[in-house]
C-alpha positions as CSV (number, residue, x, y, z in Angstrom):
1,X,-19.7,8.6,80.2
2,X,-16.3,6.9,79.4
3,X,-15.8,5.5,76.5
4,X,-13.2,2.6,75.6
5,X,-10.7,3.6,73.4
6,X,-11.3,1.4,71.0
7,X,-15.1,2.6,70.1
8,X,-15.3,3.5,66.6
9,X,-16.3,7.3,66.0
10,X,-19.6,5.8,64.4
11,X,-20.6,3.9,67.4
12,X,-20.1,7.1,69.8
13,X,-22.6,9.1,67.5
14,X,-24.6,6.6,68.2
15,X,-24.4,6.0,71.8
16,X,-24.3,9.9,72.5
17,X,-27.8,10.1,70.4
18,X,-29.4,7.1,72.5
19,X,-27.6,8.4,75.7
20,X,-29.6,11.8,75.0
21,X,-32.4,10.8,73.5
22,X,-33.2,8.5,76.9
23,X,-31.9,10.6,79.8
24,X,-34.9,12.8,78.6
25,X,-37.3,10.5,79.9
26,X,-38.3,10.7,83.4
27,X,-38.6,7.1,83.7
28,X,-35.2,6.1,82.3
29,X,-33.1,5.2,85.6
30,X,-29.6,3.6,83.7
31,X,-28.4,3.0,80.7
32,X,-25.7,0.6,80.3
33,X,-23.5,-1.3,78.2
34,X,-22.2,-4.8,77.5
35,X,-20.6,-7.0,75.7
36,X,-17.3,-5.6,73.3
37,X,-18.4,-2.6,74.3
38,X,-17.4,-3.4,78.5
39,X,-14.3,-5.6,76.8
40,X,-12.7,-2.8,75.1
41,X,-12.7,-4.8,72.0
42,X,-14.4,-3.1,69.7
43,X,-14.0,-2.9,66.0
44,X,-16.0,-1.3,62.9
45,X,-18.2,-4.5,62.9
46,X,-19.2,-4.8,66.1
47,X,-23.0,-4.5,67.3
48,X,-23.7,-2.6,70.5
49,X,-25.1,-4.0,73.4
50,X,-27.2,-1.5,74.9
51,X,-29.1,-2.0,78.5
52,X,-32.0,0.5,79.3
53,X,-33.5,0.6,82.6
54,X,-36.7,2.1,83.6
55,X,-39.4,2.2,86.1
56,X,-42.1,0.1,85.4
C-alpha cells in the first residue's frame, strides 16, 4: 500500500496491523482509506478513516 508522506509513524503501525489483521479474512474484499488520510494532510492529531469491505 502507499502511504502519504505525511502519515505519522504511529498511524502506519496502525494501518499495517489493521491491514494484516483483515486481509486474513476470507471475506474482507478492500480496505480503504479517507479523509486526511487520501489528502495527504496528516498530522499527529489526526483520526483515521478507515473503510472495510466485505461480503455479506
Amino acid at each position: 500500500m502507499k502511504y502519504p508522506k505525511s502519515l505519522p509513524q504511529a498511524h502506519k503501525q496502525l494501518l499495517d496491523d489493521i491491514i494484516r489483521v483483515f486481509s486474513a479474512d476470507p471475506r474482507i474484499v478492500g480496505i480503504g482509506a479517507s479523509g486526511s488520510f487520501a489528502s495527504d494532510s496528516m498530522d499527529n492529531y489526526s483520526d483515521l478513516d478507515i473503510v472495510i469491505a466485505a461480503e455479506p
